[in-house]
C-alpha positions in Angstrom: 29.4 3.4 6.5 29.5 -0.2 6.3 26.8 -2.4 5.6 27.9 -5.7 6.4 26.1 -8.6 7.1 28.1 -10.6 9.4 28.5 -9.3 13.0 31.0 -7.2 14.2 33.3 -4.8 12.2 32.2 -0.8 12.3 28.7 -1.4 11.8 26.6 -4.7 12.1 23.9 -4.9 9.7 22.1 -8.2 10.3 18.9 -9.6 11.9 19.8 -10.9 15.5 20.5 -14.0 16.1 19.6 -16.3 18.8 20.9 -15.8 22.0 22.9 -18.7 23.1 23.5 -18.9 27.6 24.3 -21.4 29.9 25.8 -24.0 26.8 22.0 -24.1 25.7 20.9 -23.6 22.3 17.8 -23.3 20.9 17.1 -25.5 17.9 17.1 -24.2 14.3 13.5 -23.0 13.7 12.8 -21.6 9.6 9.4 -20.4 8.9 7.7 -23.0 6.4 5.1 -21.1 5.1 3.8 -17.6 6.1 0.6 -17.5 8.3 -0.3 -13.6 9.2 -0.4 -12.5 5.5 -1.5 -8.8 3.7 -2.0 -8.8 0.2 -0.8 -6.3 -2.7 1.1 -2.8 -2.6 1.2 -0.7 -5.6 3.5 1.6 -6.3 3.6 4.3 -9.2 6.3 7.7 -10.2 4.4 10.9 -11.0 5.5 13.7 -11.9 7.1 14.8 -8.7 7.3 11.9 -6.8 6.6 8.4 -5.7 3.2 7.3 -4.4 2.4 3.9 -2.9 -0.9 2.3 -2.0 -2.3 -0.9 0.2 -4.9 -1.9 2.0 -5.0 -2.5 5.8 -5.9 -6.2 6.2 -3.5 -9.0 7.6 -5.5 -12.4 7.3 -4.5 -15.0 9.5 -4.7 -18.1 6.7 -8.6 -16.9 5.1 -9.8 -15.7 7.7 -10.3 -11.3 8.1 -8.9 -11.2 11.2 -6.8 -7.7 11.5 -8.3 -5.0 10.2 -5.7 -2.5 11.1 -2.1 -3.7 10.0 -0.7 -0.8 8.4 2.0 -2.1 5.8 3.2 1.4 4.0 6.1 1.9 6.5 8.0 5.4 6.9 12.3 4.7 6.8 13.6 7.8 7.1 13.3 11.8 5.9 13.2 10.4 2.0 12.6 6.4 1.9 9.1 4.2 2.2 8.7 0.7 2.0 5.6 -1.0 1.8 5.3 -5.1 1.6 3.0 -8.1 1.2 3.7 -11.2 2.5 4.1 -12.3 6.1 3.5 -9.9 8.9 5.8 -10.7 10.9 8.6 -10.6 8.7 7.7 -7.1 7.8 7.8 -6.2 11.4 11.5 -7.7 11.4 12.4 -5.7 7.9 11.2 -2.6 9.5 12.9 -3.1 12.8 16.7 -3.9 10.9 15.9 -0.9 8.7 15.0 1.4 11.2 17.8 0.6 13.6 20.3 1.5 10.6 18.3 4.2 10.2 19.1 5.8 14.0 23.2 5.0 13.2 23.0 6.9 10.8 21.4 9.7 12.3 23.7 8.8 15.3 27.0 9.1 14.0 26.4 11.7 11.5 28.3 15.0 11.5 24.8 16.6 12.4 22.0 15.6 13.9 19.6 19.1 12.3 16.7 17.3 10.6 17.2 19.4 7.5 21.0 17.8 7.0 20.0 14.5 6.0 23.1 13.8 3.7 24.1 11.1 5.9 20.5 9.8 5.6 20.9 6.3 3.1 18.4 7.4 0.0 16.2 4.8 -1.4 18.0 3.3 -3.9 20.8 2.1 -1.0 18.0 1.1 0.8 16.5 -1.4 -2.0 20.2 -2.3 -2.4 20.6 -3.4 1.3 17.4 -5.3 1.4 18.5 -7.3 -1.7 21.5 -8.5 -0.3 19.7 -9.2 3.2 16.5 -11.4 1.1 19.5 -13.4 -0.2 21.3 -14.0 2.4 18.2 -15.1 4.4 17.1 -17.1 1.3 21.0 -18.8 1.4 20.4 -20.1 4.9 17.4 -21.4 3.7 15.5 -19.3 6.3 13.4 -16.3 3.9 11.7 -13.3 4.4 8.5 -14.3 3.3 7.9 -10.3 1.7 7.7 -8.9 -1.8 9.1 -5.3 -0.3 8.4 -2.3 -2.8 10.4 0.6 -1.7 9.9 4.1 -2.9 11.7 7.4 -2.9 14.3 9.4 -4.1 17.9 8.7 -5.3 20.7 10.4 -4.3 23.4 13.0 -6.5 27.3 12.6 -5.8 27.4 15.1 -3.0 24.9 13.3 -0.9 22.0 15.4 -1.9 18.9 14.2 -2.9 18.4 13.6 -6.8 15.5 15.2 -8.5 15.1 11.7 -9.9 12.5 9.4 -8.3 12.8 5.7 -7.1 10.8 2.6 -6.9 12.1 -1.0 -7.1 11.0 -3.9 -5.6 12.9 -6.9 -4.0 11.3 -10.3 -3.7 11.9 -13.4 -0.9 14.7 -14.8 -2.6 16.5 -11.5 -3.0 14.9 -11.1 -6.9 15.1 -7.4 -7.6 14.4 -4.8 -10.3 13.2 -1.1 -10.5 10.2 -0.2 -12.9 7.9 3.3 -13.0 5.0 0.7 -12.1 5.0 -1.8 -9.5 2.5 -4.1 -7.2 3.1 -7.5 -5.7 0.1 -10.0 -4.8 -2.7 -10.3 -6.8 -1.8 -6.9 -7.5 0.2 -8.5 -10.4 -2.2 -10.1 -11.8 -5.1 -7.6 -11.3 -4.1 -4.5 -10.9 -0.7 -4.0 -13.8 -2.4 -4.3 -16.2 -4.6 -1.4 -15.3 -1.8 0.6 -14.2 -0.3 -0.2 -17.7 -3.1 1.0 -19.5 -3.7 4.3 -17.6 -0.1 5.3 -16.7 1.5 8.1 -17.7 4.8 9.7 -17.2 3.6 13.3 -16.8 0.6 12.6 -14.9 0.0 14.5 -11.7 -0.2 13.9 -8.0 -4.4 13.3 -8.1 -4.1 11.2 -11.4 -2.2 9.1 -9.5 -4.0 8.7 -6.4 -7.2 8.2 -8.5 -5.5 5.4 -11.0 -4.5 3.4 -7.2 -7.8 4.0 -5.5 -9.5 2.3 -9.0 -6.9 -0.5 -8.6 -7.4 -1.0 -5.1 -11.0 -1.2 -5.6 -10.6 -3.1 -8.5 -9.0 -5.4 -6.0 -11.5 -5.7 -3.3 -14.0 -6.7 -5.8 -12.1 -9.5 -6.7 -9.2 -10.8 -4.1 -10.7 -12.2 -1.2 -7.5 -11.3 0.7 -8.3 -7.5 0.4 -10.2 -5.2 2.1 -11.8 -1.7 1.0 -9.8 0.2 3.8 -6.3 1.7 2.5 -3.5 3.9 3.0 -2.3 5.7 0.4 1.6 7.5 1.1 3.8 9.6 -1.0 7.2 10.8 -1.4 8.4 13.8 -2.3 11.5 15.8 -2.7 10.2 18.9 -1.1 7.6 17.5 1.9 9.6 14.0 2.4 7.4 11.2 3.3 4.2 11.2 4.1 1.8 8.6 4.9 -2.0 8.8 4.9 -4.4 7.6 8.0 -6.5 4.4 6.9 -9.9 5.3 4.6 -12.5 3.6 3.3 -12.9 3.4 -0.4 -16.2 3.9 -1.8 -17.4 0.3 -3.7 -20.3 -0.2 -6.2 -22.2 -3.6 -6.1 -25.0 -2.8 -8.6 -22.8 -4.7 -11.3 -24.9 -7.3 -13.7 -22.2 -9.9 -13.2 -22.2 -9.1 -9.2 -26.2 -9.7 -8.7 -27.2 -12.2 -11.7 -27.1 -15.9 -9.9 -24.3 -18.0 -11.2 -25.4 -21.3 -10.0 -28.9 -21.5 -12.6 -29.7 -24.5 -14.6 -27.8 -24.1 -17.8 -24.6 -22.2 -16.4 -21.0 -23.1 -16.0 -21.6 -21.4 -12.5 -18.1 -19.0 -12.8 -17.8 -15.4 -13.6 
């Protein structure tokens, strides 16, 4: 099936555009700067699968404001994305991917839920977002997301691959795969702990417990991020599956947490 990004032809791929009636157009709006914002998604292979992890805060500039923005998103049978960046745009990414999502379902030979073969697996998936981040960058117009998307790729016949996925693709259409991946201050924070604890052969808990750290790790120290998180996984045999929001348990009884920072004789940072 196509994936084009100009309308028309068998199958148009692209984000609407603006409606024009009665010889009226509205004028050329680009988002300057995002607004509604989450913070970092991590993303890590196991042996099995594909887990991702994020928190459930959208800030609106610094303040806390939504509580409940869930940002690991469900594509299909065998595909998650999760993103930071600007709300908004997310919803938009989800909505596009989604939609192609249901053609495919649509105008496959079968619409059983256990013949996915028509389904697109991740890796097309992180493919067709790259070329939609750059065409959106072209027109000076981005996505304001770092998207990480996660599952499995697919074998010649159309059936899934035993082999896992996880690439990210950033607002000017930058994209790469990795075993380990976060955006944010994710980056900066929490890959270097993934780094250091990572291992190919480790297990479906090991996993989950290296990402709660991290995401803890996070809360303590990015005032974008918030101790309640979703953790979701991807699996050959289950599919996706996509935790409800938890709270993490934090520990403030740290000597550089309590001791005062601001005495005579201090630099007053951390």
């Amino acid at each position: 099936m196509s994936l084009s990004l100009q309308s028309g032809g068998t199958s148009s791929r692209a984000l609407p555009h603006p409606s024009t009636s009665s010889g009226l157009t509205a004028p050329a709006e680009a988002t300057t700067r995002p607004i509604t914002t989450g913070t970092s998604v991590l993303g890590v292979k196991y042996n099995g699968g594909v887990m991702l992890a994020a928190d459930t805060l959208c800030s609106y500039g610094s303040l806390a404001k939504y509580k409940n923005a869930r940002r690991l998103l469900p594509i299909n049978s065998r595909t998650l994305v999760g993103a930071s960046g600007e709300y908004s745009d997310l919803q938009s990414i989800s909505d596009l991917l989604r939609r192609n999502a249901l053609e495919d379902r649509c105008t496959a030979d079968s619409l059983y839920e256990e013949e996915t073969e028509s389904e697109e697996c991740a890796k097309e998936v992180w493919s067709y977002l790259r070329a939609v981040m750059y065409n959106r960058r072209n027109k000076m117009n981005p996505l304001w997301n770092d998207v990480v998307v996660a599952g499995f790729k697919q074998d010649a016949d159309g059936t899934t691959s035993d082999e896992p996925f996880l690439g990210i693709v950033d607002k000017i259409g930058t994209a790469y795969e990795d075993d380990i991946l976060a955006t944010g201050f994710g980056s900066y924070l929490a890959l270097p702990l993934l780094r250091e604890k990572y291992s190919a052969n480790m297990e479906e808990g090991e996993a989950r417990a290296l990402l709660e750290d991290c995401l803890r790790i996070l809360f303590y120290r990015d005032c974008r991020a918030l101790n309640r998180v979703q953790i979701a996984k991807v699996t050959k045999e289950s599919g996706v599956l996509v935790s409800e929001p938890y709270e993490l348990d934090t520990h403030w009884e740290f000597k550089g947490f309590i001791t005062n920072k601001g005495e005579m004789g201090t630099d007053g940072g951390w």
